[in-house]
Every structure is written in C-alpha cells, then in structure tokens.
MMTF fields as JSON, N, C-alpha, C and O atoms, coordinates in Angstrom:
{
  "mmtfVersion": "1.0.0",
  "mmtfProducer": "UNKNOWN",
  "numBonds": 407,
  "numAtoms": 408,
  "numGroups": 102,
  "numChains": 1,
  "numModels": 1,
  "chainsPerModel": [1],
  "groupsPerChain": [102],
  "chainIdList": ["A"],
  "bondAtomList": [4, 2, 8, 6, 12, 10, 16, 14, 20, 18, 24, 22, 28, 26, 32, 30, 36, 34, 40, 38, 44, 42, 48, 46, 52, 50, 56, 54, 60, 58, 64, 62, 68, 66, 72, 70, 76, 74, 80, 78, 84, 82, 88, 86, 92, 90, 96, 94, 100, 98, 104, 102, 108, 106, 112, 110, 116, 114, 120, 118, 124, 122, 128, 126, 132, 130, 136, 134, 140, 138, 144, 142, 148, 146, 152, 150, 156, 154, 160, 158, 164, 162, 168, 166, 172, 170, 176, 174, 180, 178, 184, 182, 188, 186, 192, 190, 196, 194, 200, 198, 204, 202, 208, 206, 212, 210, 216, 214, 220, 218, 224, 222, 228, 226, 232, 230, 236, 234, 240, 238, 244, 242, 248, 246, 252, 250, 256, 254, 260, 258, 264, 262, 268, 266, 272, 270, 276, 274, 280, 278, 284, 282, 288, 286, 292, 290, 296, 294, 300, 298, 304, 302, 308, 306, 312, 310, 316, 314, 320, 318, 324, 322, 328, 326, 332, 330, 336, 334, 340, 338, 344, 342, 348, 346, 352, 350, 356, 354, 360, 358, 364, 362, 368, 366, 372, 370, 376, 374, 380, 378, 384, 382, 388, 386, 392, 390, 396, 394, 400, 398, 404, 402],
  "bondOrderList": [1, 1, 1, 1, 1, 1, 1, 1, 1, 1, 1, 1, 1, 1, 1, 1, 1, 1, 1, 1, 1, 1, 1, 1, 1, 1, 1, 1, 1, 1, 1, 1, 1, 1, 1, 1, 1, 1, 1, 1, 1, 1, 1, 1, 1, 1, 1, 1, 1, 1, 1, 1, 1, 1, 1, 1, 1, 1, 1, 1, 1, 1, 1, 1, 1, 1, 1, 1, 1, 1, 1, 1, 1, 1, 1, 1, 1, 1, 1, 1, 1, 1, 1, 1, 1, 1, 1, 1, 1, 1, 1, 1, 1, 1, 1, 1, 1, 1, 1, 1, 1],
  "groupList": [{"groupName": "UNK", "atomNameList": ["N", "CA", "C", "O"], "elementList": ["N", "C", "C", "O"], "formalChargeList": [0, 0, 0, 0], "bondAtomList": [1, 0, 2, 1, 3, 2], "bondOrderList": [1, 1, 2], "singleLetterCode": "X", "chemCompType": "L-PEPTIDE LINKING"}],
  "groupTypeList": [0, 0, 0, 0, 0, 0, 0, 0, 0, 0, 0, 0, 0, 0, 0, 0, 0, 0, 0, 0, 0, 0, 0, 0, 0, 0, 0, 0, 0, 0, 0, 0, 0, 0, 0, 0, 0, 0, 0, 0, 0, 0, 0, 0, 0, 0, 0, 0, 0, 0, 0, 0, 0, 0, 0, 0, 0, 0, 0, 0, 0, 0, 0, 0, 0, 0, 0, 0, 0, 0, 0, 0, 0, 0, 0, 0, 0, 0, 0, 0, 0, 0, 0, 0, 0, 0, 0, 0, 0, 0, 0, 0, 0, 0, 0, 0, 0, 0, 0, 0, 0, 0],
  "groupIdList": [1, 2, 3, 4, 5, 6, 7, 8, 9, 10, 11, 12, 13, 14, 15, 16, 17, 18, 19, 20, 21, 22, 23, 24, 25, 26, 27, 28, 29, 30, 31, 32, 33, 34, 35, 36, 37, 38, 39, 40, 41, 42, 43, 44, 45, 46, 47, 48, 49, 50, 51, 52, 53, 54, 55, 56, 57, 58, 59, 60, 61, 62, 63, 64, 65, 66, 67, 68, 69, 70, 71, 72, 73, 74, 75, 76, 77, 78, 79, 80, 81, 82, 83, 84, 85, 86, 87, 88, 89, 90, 91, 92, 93, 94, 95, 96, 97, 98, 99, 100, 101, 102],
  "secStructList": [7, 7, 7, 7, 1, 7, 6, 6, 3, 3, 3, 3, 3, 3, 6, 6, 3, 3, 3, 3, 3, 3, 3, 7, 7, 7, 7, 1, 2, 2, 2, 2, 2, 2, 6, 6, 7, 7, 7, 3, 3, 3, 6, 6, 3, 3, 3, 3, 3, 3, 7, 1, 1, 1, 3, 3, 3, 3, 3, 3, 3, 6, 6, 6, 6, 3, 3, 3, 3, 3, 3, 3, 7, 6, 6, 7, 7, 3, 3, 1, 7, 7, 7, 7, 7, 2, 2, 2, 2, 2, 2, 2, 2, 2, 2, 2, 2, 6, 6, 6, 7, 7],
  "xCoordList": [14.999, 14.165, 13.908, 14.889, 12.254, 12.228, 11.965, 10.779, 12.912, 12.473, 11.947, 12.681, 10.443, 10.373, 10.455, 10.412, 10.552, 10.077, 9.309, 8.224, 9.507, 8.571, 8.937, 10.016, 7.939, 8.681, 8.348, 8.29, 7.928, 8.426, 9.5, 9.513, 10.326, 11.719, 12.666, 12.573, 13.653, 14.877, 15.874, 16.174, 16.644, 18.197, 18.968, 18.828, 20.093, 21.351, 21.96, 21.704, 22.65, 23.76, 24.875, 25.212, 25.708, 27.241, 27.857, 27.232, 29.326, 29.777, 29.405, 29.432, 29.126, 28.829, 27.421, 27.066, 26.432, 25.155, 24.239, 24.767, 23.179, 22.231, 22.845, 23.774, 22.254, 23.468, 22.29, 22.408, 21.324, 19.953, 19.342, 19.586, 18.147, 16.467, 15.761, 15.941, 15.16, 13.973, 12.861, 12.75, 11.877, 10.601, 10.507, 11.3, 9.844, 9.763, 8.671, 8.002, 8.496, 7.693, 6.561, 6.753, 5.425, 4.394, 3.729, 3.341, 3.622, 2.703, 1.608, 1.321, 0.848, -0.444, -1.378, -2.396, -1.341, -1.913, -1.952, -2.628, -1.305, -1.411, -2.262, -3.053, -2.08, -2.934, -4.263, -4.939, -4.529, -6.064, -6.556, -7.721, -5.866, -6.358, -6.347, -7.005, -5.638, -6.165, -7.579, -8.137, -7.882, -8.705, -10.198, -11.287, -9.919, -11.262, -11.398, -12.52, -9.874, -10.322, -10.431, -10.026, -10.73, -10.043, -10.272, -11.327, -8.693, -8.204, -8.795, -9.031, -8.857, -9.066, -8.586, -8.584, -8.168, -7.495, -8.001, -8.337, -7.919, -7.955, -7.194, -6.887, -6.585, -5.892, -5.669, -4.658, -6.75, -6.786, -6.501, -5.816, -7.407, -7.396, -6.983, -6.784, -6.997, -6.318, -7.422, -7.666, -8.243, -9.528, -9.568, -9.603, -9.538, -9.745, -11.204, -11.837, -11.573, -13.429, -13.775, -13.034, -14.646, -15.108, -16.112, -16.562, -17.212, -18.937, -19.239, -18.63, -20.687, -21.409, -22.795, -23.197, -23.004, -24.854, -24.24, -24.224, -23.503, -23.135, -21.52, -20.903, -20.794, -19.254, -18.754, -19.561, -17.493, -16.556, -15.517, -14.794, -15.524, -14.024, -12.765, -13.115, -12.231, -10.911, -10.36, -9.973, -10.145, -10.054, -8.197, -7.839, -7.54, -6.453, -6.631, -6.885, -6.426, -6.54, -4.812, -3.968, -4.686, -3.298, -2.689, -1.639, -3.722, -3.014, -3.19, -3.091, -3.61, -4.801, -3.962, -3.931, -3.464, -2.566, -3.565, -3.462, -4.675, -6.05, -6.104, -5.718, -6.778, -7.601, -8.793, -9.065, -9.957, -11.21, -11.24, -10.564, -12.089, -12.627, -14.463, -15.001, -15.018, -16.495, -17.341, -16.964, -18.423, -19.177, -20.29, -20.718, -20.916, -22.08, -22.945, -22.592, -24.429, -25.314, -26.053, -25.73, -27.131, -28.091, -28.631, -28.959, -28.649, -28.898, -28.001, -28.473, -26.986, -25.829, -25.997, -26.377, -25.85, -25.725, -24.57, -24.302, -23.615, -22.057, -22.423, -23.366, -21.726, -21.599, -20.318, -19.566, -19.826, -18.304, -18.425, -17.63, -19.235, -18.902, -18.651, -19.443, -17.534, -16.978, -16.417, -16.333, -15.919, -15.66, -14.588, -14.951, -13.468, -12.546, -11.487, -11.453, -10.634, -10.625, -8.769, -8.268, -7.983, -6.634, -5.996, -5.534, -5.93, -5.523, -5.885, -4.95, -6.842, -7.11, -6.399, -5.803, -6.448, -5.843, -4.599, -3.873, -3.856, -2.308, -1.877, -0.732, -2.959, -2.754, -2.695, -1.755, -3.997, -3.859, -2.399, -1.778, -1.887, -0.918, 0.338, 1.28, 0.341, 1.618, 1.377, 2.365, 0.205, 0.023, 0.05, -0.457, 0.182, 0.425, 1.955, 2.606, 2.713, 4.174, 4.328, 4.805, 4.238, 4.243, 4.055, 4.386, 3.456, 2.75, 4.04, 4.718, 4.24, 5.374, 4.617, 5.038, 3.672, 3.349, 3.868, 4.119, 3.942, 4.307, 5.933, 6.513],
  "yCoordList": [10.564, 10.034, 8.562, 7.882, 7.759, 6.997, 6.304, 6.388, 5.296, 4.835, 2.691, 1.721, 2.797, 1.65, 0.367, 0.824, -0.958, -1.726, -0.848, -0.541, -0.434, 0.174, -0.322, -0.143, -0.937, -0.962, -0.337, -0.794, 1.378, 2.502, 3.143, 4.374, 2.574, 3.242, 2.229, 1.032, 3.322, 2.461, 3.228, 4.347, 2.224, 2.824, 2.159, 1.208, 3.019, 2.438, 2.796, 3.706, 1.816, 1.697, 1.236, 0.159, 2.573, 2.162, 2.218, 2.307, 2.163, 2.499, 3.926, 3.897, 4.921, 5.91, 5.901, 7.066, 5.13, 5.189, 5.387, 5.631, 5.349, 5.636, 6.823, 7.554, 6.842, 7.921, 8.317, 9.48, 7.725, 8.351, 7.315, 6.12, 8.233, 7.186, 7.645, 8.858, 7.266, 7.546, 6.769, 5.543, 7.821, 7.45, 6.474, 6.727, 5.425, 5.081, 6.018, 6.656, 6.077, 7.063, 6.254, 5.135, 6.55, 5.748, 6.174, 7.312, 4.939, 5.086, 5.795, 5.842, 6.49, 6.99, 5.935, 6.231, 4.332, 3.451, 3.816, 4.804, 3.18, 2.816, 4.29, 4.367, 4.955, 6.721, 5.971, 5.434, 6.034, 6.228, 4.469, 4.089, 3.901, 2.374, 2.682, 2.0, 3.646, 4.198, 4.921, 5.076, 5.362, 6.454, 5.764, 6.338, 4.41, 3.688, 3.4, 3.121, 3.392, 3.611, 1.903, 1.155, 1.328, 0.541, 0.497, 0.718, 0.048, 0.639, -0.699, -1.892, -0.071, -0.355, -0.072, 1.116, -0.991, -0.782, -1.482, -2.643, -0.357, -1.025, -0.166, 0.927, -0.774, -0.379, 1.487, 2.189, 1.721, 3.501, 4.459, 5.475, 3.621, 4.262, 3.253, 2.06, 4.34, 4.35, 4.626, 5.801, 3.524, 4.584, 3.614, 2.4, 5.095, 4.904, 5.2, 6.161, 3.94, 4.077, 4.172, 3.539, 4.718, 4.737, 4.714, 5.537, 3.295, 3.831, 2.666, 2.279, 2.189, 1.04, 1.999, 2.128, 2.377, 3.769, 4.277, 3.952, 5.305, 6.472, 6.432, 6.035, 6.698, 6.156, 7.428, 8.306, 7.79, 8.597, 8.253, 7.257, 8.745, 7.656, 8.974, 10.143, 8.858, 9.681, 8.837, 7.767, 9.256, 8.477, 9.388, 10.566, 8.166, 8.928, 8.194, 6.999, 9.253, 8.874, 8.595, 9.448, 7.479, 7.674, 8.384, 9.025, 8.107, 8.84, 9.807, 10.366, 10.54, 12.014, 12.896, 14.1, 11.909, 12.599, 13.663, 14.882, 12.884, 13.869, 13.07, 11.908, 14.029, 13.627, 14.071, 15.175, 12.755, 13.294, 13.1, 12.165, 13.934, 13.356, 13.512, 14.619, 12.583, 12.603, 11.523, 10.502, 12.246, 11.553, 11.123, 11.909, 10.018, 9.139, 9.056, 8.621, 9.571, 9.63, 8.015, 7.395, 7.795, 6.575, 5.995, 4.83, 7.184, 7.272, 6.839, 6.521, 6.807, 6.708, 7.918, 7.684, 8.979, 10.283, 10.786, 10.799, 11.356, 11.891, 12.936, 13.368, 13.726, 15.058, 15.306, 14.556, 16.174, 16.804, 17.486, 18.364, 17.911, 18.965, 18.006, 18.019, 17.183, 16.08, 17.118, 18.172, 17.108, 17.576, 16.71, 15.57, 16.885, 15.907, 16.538, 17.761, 15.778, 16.308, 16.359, 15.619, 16.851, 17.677, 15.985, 15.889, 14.89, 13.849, 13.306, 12.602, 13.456, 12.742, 13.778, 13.397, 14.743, 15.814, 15.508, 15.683, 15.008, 14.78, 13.693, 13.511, 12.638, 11.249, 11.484, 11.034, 12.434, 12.726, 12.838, 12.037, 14.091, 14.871, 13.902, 13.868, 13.093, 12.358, 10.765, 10.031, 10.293, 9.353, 10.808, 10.271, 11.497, 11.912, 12.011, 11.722, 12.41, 12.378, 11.345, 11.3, 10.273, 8.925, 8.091, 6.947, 9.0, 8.643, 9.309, 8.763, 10.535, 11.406, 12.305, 12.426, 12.892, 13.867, 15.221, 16.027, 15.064, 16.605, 16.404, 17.376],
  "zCoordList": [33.072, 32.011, 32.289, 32.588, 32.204, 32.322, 31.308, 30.988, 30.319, 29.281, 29.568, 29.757, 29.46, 29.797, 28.552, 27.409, 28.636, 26.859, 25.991, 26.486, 25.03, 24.182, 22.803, 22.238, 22.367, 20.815, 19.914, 18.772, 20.373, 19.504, 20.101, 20.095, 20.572, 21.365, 20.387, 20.117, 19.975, 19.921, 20.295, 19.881, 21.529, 22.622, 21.877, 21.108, 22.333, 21.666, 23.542, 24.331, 23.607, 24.911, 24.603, 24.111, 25.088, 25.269, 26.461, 27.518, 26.365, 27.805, 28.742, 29.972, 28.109, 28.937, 29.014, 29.195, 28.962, 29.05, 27.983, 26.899, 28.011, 26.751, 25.95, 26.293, 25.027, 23.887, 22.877, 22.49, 22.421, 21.976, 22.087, 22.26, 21.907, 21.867, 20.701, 20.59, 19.947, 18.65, 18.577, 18.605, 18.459, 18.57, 17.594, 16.687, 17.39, 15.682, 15.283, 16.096, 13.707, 12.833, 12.925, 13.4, 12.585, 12.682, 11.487, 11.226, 10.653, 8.988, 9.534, 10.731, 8.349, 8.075, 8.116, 8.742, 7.455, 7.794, 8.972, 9.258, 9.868, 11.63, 11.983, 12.923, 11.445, 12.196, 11.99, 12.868, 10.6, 9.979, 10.68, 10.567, 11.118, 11.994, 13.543, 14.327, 13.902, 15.071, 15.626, 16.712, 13.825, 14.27, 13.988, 13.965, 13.789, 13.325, 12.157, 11.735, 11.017, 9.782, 9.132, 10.022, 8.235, 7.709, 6.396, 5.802, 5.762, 4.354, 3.092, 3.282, 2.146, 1.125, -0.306, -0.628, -1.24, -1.908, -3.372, -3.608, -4.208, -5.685, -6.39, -5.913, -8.274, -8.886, -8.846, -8.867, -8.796, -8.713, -7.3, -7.182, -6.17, -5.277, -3.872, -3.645, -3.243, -1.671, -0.782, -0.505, -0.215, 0.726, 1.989, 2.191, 2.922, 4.69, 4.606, 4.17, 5.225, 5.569, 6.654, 7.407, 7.188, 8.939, 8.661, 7.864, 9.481, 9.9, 8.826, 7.828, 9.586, 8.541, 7.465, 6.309, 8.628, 8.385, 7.642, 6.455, 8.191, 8.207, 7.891, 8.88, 6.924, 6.068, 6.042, 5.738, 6.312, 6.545, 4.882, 4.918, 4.121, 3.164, 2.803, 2.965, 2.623, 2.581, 1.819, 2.289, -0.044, -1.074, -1.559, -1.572, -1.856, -2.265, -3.637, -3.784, -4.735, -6.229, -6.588, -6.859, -6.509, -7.569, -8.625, -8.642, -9.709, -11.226, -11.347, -12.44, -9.978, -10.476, -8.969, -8.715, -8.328, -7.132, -6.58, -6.71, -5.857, -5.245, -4.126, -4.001, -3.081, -1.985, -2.228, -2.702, -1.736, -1.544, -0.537, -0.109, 0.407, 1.897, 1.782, 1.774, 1.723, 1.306, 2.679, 3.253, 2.776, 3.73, 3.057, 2.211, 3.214, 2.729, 3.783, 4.879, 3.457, 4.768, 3.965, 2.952, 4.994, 5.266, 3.873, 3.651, 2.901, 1.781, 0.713, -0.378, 0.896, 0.113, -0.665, -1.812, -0.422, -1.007, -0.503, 0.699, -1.692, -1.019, -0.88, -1.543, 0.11, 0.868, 0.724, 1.347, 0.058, 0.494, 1.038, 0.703, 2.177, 3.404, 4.664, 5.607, 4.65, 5.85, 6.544, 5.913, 7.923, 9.085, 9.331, 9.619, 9.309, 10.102, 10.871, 11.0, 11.379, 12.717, 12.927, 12.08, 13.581, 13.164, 12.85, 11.714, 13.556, 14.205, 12.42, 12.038, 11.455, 10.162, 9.243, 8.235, 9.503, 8.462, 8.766, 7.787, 9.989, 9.706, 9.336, 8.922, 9.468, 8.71, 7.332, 6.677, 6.583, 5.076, 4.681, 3.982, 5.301, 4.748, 5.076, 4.284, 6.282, 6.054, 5.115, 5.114, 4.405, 3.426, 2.284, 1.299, 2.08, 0.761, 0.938, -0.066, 2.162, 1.756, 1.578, 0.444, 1.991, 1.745, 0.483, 0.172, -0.084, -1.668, -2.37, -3.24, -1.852, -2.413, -3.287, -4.438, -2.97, -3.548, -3.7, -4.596, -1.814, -1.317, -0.563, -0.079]
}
C-alpha cells in the first residue's frame, strides 16, 4: 500500500507499523462544491445553485424537512423535471443525514 501526504488520510504509527488509515468523510457541502454548486443560505432554506442562463437549485426546506430539485430555464420558469446525476443524489441524501432527517 502506497499511502502518500494526503490530508484526507489519517495514519496512526506505532512500533509495529501503520495500524490504520481513514479516509476523512467529506461534507455534502464539499460534494455539491465539487460538482459546480454554490450554496446559499437563508432563514428557511438550504440551496445548491449551478448555471447563470440556465440554474440547477436543489432547495433543502428546513421547517418542512423537503427537498426540491427544480431547474429554471432562460425564462425563469421552474421545471421540476431536473435530471441529476448519481454523484448529486448522494450529496442530497448525505446533507439530509446531515440535517438529520434520515
């Protein structure tokens, strides 16, 4: 095993050699900022936005413990028939454990 600097690695070393390694966990933030998102926040909601034209938002409702995932075309007309993709659906689901929903 080659473990190089990583600072999502954390070793522990003792006398008999490495003894474990752990990935660190990586927030749902850091996912949905990977994936192009950037977050937004007011008293009610939780929203990952993607796109200036064309807006991607994935709204987490606080008091109402909902996800929307809604797309906004050129028009500013919402569409809830968004398409997203396994890599955003596992960001959802791990910011709702995170929320502690589920």
């Amino acid at each position: 095993m080659n473990i190089k600097n990583n600072k999502n690695c954390k070793i522990t070393i003792n006398d008999r050699g490495i003894e474990k390694y752990m990935i660190k966990p990586i927030k749902a933030d850091e996912m949905f900022k990977k994936l192009g998102y950037e977050k937004v926040e007011n008293e009610q909601n939780i929203i990952f936005e993607k796109g200036v034209s064309t807006r991607n938002r994935i709204i987490f409702t606080r008091f109402k413990k909902t996800v929307s995932c809604i797309f906004i075309d050129e028009d500013y007309e919402w569409n809830d028939s968004l398409d997203i993709t396994m890599q955003e659906l596992q960001a959802i689901n791990k910011k709702c454990q995170e929320l502690g929903w589920i």
